[in-house]
Every structure is written in C-alpha cells, then in structure tokens.
RODO-2510 file (C-alpha; in nm, 4 decimals, decimal comma):
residues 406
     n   res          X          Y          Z
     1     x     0,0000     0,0000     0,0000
     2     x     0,0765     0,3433    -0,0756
     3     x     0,2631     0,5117     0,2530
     4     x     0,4843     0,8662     0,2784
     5     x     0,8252     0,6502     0,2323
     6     x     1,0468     0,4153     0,0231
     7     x     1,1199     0,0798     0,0704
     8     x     1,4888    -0,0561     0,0400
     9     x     1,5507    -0,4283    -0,0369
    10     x     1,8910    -0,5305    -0,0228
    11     x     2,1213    -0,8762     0,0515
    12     x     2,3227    -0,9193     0,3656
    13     x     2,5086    -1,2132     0,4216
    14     x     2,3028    -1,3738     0,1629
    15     x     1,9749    -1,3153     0,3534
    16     x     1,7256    -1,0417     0,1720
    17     x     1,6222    -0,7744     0,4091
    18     x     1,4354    -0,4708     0,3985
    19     x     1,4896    -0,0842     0,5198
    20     x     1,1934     0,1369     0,5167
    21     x     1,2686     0,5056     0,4976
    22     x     1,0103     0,7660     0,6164
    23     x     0,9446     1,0698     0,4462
    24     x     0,6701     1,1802     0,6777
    25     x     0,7590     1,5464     0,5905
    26     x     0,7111     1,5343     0,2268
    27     x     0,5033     1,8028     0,0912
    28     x     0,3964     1,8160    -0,2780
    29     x     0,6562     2,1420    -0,2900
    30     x     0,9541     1,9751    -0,0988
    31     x     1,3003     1,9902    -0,3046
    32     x     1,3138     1,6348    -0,4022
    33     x     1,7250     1,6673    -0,5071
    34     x     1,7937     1,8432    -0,1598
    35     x     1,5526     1,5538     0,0540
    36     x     1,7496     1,2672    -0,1091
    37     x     2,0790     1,4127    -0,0915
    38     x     1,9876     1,4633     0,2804
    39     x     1,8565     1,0739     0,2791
    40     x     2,2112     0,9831     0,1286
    41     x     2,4203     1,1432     0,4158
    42     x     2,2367     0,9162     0,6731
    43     x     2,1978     0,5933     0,4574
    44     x     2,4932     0,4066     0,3319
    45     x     2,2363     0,1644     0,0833
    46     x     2,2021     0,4429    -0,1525
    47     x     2,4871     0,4559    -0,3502
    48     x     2,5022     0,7287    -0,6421
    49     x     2,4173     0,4768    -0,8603
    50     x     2,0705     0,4603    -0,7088
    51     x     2,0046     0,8395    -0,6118
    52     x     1,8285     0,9357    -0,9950
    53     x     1,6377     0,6446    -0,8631
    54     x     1,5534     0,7625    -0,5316
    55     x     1,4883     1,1124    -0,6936
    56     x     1,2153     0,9671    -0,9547
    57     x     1,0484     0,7655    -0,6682
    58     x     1,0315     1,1233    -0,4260
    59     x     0,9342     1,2809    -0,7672
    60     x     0,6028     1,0423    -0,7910
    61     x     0,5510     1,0268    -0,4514
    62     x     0,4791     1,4091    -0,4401
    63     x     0,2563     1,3627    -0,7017
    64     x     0,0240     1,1553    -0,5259
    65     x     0,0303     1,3709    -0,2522
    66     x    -0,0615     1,6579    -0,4790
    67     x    -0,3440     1,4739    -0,6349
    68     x    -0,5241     1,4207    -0,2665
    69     x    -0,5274     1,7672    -0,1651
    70     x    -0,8527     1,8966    -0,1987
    71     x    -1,0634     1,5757    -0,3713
    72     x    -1,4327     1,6278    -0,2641
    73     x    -1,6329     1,3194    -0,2851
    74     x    -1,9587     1,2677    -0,4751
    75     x    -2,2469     0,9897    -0,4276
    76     x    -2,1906     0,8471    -0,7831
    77     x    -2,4492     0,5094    -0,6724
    78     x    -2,6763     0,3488    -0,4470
    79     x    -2,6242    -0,0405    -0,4573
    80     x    -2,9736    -0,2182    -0,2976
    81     x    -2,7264    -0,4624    -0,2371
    82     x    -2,9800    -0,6920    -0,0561
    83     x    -3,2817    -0,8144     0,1213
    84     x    -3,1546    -0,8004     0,4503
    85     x    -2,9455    -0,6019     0,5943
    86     x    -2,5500    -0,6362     0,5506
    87     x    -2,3156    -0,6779     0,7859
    88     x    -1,9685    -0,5944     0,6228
    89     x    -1,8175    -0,4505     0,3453
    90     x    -1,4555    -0,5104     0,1870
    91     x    -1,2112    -0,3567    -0,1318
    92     x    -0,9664    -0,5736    -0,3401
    93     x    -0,6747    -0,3664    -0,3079
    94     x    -0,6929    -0,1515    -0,6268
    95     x    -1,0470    -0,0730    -0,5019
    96     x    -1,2106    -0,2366    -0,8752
    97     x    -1,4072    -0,4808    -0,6791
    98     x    -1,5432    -0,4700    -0,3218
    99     x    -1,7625    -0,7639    -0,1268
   100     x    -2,0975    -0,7371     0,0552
   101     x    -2,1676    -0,9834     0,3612
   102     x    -2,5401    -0,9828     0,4198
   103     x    -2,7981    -1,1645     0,6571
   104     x    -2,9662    -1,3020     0,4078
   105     x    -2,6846    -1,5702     0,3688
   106     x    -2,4489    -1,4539     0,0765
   107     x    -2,1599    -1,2291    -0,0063
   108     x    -2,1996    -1,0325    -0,3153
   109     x    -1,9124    -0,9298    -0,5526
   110     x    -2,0000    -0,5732    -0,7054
   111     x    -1,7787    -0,3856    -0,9552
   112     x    -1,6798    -0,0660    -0,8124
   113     x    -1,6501     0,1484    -1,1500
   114     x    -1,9754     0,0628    -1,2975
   115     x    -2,2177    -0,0274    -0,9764
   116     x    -2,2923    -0,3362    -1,0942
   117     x    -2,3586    -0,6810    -0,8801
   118     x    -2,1034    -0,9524    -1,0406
   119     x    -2,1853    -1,2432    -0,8977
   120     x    -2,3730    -1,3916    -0,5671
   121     x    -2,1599    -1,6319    -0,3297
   122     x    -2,4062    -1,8882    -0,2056
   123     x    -2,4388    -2,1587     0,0302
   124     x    -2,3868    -2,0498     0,3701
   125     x    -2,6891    -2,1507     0,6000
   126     x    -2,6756    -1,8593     0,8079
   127     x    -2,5980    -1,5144     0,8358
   128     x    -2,2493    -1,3965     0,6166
   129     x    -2,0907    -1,1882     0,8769
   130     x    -1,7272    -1,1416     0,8268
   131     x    -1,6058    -1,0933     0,4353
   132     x    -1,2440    -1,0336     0,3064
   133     x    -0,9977    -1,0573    -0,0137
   134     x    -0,6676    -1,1629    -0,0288
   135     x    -0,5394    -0,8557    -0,0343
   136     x    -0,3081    -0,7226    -0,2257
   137     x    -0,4043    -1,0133    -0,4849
   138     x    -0,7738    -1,0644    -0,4740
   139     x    -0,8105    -1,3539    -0,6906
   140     x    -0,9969    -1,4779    -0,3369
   141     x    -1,2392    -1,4303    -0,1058
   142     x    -1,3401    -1,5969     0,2378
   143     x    -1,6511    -1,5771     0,3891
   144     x    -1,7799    -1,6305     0,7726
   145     x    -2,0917    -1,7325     0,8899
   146     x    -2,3070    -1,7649     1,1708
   147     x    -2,3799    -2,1550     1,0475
   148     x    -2,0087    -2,2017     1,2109
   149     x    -1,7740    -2,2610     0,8676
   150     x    -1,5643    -2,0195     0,6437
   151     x    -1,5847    -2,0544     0,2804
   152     x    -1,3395    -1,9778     0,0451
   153     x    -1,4309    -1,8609    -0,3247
   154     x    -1,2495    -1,7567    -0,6331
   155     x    -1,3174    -1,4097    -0,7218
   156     x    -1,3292    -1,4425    -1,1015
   157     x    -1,5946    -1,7286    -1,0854
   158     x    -1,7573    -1,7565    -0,7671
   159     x    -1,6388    -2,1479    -0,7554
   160     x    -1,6382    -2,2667    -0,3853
   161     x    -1,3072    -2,3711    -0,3012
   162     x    -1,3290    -2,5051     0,0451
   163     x    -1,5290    -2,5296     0,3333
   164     x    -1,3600    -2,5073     0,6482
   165     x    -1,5674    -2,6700     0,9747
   166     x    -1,4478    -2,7099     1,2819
   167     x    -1,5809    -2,3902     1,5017
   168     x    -1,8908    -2,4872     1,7854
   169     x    -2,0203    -2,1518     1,7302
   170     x    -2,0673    -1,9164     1,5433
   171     x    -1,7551    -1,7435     1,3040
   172     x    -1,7497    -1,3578     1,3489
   173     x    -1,4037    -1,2227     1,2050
   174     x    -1,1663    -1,3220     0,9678
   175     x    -0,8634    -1,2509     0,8102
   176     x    -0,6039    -1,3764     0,5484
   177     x    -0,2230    -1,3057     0,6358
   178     x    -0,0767    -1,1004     0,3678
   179     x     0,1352    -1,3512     0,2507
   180     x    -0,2230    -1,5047     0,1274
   181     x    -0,1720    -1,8748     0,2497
   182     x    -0,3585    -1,8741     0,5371
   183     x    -0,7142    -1,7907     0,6972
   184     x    -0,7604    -1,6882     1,0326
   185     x    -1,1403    -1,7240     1,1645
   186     x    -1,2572    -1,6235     1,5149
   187     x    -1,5721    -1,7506     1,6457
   188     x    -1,7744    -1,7497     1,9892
   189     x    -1,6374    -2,1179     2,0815
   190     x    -1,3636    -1,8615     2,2299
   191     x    -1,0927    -2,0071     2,0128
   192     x    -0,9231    -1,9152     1,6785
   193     x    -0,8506    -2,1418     1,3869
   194     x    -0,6103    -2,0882     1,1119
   195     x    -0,6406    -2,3123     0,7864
   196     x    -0,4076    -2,3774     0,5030
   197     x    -0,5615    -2,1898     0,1785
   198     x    -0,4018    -2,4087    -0,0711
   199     x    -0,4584    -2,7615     0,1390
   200     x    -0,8569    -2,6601     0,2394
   201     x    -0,7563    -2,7547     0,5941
   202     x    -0,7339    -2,7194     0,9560
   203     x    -0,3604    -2,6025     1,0635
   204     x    -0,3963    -2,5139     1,4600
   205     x    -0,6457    -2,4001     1,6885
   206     x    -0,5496    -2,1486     1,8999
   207     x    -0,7376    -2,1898     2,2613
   208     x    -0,6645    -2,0045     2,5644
   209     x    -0,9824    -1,6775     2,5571
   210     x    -1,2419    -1,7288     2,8278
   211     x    -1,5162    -1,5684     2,6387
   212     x    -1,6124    -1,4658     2,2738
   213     x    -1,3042    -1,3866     2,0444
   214     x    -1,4531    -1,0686     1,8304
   215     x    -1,1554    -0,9230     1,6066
   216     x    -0,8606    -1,0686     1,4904
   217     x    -0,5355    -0,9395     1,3213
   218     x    -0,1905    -1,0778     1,1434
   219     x     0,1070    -0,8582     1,1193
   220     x     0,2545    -0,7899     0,7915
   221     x     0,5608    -1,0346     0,8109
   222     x     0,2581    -1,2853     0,8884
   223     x     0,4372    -1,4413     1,2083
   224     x     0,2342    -1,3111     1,4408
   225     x    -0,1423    -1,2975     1,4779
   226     x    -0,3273    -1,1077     1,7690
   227     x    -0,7185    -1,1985     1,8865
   228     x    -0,9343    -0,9700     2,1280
   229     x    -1,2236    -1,1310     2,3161
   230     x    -1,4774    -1,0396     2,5324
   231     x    -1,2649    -1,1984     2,8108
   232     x    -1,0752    -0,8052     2,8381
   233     x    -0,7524    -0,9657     2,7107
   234     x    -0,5334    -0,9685     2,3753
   235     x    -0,3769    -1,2915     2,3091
   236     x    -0,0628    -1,2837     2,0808
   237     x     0,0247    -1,5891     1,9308
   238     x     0,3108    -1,7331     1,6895
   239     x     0,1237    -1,8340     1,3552
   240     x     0,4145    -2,0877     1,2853
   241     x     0,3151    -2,3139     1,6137
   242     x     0,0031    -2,1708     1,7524
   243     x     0,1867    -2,1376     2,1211
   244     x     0,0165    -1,7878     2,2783
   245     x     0,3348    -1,5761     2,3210
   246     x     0,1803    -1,2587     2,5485
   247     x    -0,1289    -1,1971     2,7064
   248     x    -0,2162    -0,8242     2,7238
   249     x    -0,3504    -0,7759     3,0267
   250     x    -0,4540    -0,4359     3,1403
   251     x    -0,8288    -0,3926     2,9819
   252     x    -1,0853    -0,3662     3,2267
   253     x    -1,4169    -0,4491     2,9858
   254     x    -1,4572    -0,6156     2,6576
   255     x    -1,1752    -0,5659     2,3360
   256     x    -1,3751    -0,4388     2,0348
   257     x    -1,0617    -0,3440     1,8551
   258     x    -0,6704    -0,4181     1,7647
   259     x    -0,4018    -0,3762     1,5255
   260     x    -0,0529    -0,4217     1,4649
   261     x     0,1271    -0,1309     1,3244
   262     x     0,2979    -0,1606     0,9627
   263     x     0,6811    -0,2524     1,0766
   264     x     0,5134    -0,5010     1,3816
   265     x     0,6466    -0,3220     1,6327
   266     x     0,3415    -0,2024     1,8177
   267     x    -0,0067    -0,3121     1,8990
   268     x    -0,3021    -0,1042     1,9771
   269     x    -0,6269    -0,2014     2,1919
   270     x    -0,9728    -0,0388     2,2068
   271     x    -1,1936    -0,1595     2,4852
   272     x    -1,5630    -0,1276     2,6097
   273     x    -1,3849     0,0357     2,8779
   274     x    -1,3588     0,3466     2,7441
   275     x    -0,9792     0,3460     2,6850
   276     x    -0,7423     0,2669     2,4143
   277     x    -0,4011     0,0785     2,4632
   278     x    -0,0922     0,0796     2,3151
   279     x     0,1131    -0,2791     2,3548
   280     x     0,5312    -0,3217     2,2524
   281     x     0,4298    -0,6301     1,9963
   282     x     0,7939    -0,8317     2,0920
   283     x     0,7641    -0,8163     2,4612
   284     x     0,3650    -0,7746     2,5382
   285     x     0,4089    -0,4974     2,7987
   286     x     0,2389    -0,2015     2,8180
   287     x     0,3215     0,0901     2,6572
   288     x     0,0807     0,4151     2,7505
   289     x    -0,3072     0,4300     2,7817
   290     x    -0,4901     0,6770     2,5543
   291     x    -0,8033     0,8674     2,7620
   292     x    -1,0345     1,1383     2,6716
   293     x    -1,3130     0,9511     2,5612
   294     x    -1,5949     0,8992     2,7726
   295     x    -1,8218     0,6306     2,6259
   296     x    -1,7033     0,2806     2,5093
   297     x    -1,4357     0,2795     2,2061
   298     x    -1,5714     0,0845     1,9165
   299     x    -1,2891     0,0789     1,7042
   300     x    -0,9377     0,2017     1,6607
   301     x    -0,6899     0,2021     1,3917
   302     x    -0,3168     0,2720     1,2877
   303     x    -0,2442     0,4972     1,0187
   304     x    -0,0362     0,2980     0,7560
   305     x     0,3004     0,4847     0,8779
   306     x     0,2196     0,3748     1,2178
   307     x     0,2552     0,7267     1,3119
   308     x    -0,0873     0,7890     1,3706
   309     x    -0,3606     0,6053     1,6015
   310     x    -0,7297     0,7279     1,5231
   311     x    -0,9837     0,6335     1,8116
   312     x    -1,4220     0,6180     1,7423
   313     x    -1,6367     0,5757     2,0472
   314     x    -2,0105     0,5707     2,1383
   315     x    -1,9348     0,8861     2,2970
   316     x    -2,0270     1,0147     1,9271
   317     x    -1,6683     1,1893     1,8754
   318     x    -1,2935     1,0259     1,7562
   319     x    -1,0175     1,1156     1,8419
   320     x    -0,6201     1,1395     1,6729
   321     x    -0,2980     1,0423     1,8592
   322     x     0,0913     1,0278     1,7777
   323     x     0,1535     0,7261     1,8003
   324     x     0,5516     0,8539     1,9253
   325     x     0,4002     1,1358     2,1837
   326     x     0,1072     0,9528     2,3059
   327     x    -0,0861     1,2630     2,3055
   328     x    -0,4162     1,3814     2,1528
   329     x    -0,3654     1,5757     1,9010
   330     x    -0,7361     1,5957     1,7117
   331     x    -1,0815     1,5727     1,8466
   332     x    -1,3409     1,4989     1,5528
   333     x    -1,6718     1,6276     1,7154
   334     x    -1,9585     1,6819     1,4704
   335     x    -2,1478     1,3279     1,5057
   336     x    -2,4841     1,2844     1,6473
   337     x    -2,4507     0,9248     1,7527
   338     x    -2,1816     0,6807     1,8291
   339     x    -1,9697     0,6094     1,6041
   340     x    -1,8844     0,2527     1,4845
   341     x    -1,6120     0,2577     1,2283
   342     x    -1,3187     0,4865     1,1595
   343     x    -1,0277     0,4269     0,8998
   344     x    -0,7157     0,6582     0,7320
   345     x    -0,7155     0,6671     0,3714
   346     x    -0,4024     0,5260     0,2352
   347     x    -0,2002     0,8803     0,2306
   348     x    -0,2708     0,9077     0,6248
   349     x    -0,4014     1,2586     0,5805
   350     x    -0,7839     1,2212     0,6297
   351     x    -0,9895     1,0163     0,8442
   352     x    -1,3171     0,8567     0,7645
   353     x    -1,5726     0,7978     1,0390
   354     x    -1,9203     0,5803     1,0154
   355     x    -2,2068     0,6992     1,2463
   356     x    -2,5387     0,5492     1,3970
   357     x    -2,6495     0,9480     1,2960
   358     x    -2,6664     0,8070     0,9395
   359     x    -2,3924     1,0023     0,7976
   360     x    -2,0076     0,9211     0,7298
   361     x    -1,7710     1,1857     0,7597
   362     x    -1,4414     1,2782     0,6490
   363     x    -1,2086     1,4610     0,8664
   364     x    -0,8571     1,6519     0,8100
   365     x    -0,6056     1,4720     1,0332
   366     x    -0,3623     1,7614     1,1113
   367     x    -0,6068     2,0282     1,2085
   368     x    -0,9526     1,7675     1,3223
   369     x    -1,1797     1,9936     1,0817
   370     x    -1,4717     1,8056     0,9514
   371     x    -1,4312     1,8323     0,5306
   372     x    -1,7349     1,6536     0,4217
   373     x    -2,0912     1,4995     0,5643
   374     x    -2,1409     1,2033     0,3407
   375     x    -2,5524     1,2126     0,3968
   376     x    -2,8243     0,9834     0,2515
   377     x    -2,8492     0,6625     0,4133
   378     x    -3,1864     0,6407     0,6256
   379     x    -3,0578     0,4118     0,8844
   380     x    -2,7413     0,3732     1,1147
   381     x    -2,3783     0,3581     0,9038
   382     x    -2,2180     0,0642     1,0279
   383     x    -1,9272     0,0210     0,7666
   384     x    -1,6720     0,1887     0,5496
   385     x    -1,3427     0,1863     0,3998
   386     x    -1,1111     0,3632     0,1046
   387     x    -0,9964     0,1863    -0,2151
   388     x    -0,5904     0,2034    -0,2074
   389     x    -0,6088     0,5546    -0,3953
   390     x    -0,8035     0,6700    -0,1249
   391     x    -1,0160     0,8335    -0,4191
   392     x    -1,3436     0,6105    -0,3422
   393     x    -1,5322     0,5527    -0,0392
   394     x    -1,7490     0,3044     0,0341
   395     x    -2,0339     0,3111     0,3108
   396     x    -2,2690     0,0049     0,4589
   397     x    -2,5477     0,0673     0,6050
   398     x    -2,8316    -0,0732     0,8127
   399     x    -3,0604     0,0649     0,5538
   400     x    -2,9673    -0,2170     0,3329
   401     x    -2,7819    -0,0052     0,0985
   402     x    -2,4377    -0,0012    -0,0143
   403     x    -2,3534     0,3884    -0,1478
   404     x    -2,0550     0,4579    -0,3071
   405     x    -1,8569     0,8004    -0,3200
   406     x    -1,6368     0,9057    -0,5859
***
C-alpha cells in the first residue's frame, strides 16, 4: 500500500532484508534533489548509482500527494445490495471490486466502477458476517458465517473452493495473512482457527480466551497474529506453532478493537472500557493508555506509517494520537450518535468515520476539521473503507444499501 516513504531491499550475508525510509515530511513542494541528498548522508544503501532512482520515486511520490489535496467526494451510486441487511463490506486492493456480507446468507461481488452486482456467493446456511480478499491479490475471497464454517471462493468465478468446519459456534471475524496462504477465523467457541488456503484444511487451533473472540489481526511479516475477546484480554500468538506468546492484560471491559502497526512493532487495543491501549508487539508490555473519551471505544486504527492512532467511540466523537508522543492531538466532534467505524485513507491525511447518525464523515487529520458529511443513508452507518487511492469511499449501512462516493 501506498505510505509517505520508500522501501529498500537489499542482501546481507546472503539473507534479503528490507529498510523502510520515512518521508513523513514530504510536501507536494519539498526539493526532491535536496531531501534525497539529505537521505544519502544518513543511509549508506544508496549509492550514487541509485540516487536518480531515489529522486524519480520522491518525484512520484509528491505527485500523489498533490493529487489528494482537496478531492471532494460525490455519491456516484446506491447499490440495494440486498434483502436483509448487511453486515460488512470489503475492497480488493486496487479498489475495482469490493464484497458485501449480508444476513440473508451470501456475499456479493459488485464492480466498483460501474455499480454493478457480479456475482452472488451462495451456500452459507446462516448469516455472512465477516467478508475479506486476499489482499493485495484478490483472486480470493473468504466468507464467515453464523452456520459455524468459512468458505473460500475464487473471485473471477464464484467457484467454492473449500469449506472449512471445525468452530462450535458461530464465526465472526476473519482474516487472510498477507502472505495469502492462510485464513484466520474467530468464532464465539472462544478459540481461533487458522487453515491452510491451498490444502482446504485445519492447521492449529489457537485456545486459551475465556469468552467470545470478536476481532482478529496478522502482522505484515505474517508471524504473528493477535485476537481480542470479550474476556478483556489480547492474546498474541506465533502463527508458525500456535503457542500464545503474550497476554495483554490491562483492559478492564470487553476488546472491540486491535491492530498491529505496519513494521510489527506495536499493537493497539480499544476496549468497552472506554480506553485505548498501546502494547510493545515483541515483549507484550504495556506501553501508555490513551483517555479522553468517555463512552465505550468501538474501534481504533493505525495509520499505515504507524505514526498515527485514530480512536471512534459511542461517545459520538474520535479522536487522533501520535503514536511517538502519546498525546491527543485531534478531536473529531460533529457526530450525532456513536460512532462505529473509523479508517485513514491510504495517504494518512484524512480520516473517515461511520455513524449510527446516518452520515459518514471525512475529517482533516492535522487540524480535526470536519471536510465533508457524506448524507443519505436512512438508517445507522455501520461500515466503510477507502480503495488504495483513497479516491473512493465506500459506506454500509443498516438501511440495506451499499452507497458509493467518488
């Protein structure tokens, strides 16, 4: 995904590694020759072999920051996407194709560009609940349900690969690791189960929660995977032998949210108890405890730097941290409900918040101004998320309507 910074890939000792550099300062008018030269001084890896390289990447970097400036969004459809109401919503990473998880038992797959409904996933026996891709491929997608399995389907021709059973209860979150050969799925049965995509089967189950595990997360090197439950703890676990490594302890009410950052370094926790945490991901201990809100927090998320934490509570307002400071530094207030969903676009400078007011809105990170009121669903907004450009939005709604936003 698209973040302020270049990534270096080189060979040491005959093992490849990676470097990322940040160029959190980068402003479509920065000198890009002065920046790099700068970069240089600091970073052995770039030779002067590689610096018109560097220089081009800065170059087209700055474009895309130029391009996101001031791009207002317009309601270009309303998808009646179905009969009941959904329950999630998901892009492919280039944001052509996103997924609909419904009630009514399927998971559509809609075209983004045109509005129209590809193709209908069927054969749950219960409510879909949790929907995802592969991302960054997309050539898959795996479905939840409350009838206790996950199904796994090919994107281009809605064949059912597998059908993974195993969970008591019902599945409510799921995820693929990025390297795209497993599937996590966390259910009420209070344990975790991750399956082997290519094999259709059952690779470890991860036990140790006391209560209902509700969100679930890899990190990007995909050796780690966290779970929240409504037991007030995060487990962490090693993906590789499904031992739990940490216990984050500290929560006093139900986990509805957490994340690893980008580089895997840190972890952060939203709880019913009106907090937000912040864990060191290698050695499970605490790191600070973000306050200010004063209702339940619903959801939380890392910008894709990791520089940023963004917070959404019932309280009906979210909130912005650094992520290095620990301190508040952006109250979004403008709601008139709770708010259920909050996510960065891909260039980390806005914030987009879903509402039970029945209006998304989209926020400026550095100064907490509200830019835009996305308005026309008649019932509670319970989901939304940016394509990788961060140029479309899409919302979910209790109304039974998918809307997106160009």
């Amino acid at each position: 995904f698209f973040f302020k910074g270049i990534i270096l890939e080189y060979v040491q000792g005959g093992e490849a590694k990676t470097r990322s550099i940040d160029l959190l300062n980068l402003r479509p008018d920065t000198d890009a020759i002065a920046l790099v030269e700068e970069i240089q001084e600091g970073e052995p890896l770039i030779t002067a072999s590689f610096k018109e390289h560097v220089i081009h990447l800065v170059r087209r970097l700055q474009e895309k920051l130029g391009e996101q400036e001031d791009h207002k969004f317009y309601l270009f459809k309303v998808l009646r996407a179905h009969i009941l109401p959904l329950t999630n919503v998901a892009f492919n990473k280039s944001g052509s194709r996103f997924i609909t998880g419904s009630y009514d038992r399927t998971c559509k797959v809609w075209d983004t560009a045109s509005g129209e409904e590809l193709r209908t996933l069927e054969g749950h026996r219960n409510v879909v609940y949790a929907v995802a891709f592969n991302n960054p491929y997309g050539d898959k997608i795996a479905t939840g349900s409350f009838d206790k399995t996950c199904k796994l389907w090919s994107t281009e021709t809605g064949k059912c690969y597998h059908t993974f059973r195993g969970h008591t209860a019902e599945i409510v979150c799921l995820s693929f690791n990025l390297q795209s050969t497993l599937v996590a799925t966390g259910s009420m049965d209070t344990t975790a189960k991750l399956w082997d995509i290519e094999k259709g089967e059952e690779i470890v189950t991860l036990s140790g929660h006391s209560a209902e595990i509700i969100v679930l997360s890899f990190n990007t090197t995909g050796d780690r995977i966290i779970t929240g439950s409504f037991d007030h703890t995060v487990a962490v676990w090693d993906v590789g032998t499904g031992r739990m490594l940490h216990t984050l302890i500290g929560h006093r009410g139900e986990i509805s949210s957490a994340q690893f950052n980008w580089d895997c370094s840190l972890i952060v926790t939203g709880s019913m108890d009106k907090t937000c945490m912040l864990w060191n991901a290698m050695t499970g201990t605490h790191i600070a405890t973000l306050t200010g809100h004063s209702d339940e927090i619903l959801d939380v998320c890392f910008d894709y730097v990791g520089q940023h934490i963004a917070t959404a509570s019932a309280d009906g307002s979210a909130r912005v941290y650094n992520a290095e400071t620990k301190k508040c530094i952006a109250k979004l207030e403008g709601h008139g409900g709770e708010i259920s969903k909050v996510c960065f676009n891909p260039q980390g400078n806005r914030i987009l918040t879903a509402s039970s007011d029945k209006t998304a809105r989209l926020w400026d990170v550095a100064t907490g101004h509200c830019l835009q009121l996305l308005e026309g669903h008649t019932d509670e907004i319970f989901s939304c998320a940016f394509n990788y450009k961060g140029d479309i939005i899409i919302t979910g709604s209790k109304d039974n309507t998918c809307r997106i936003w160009h």
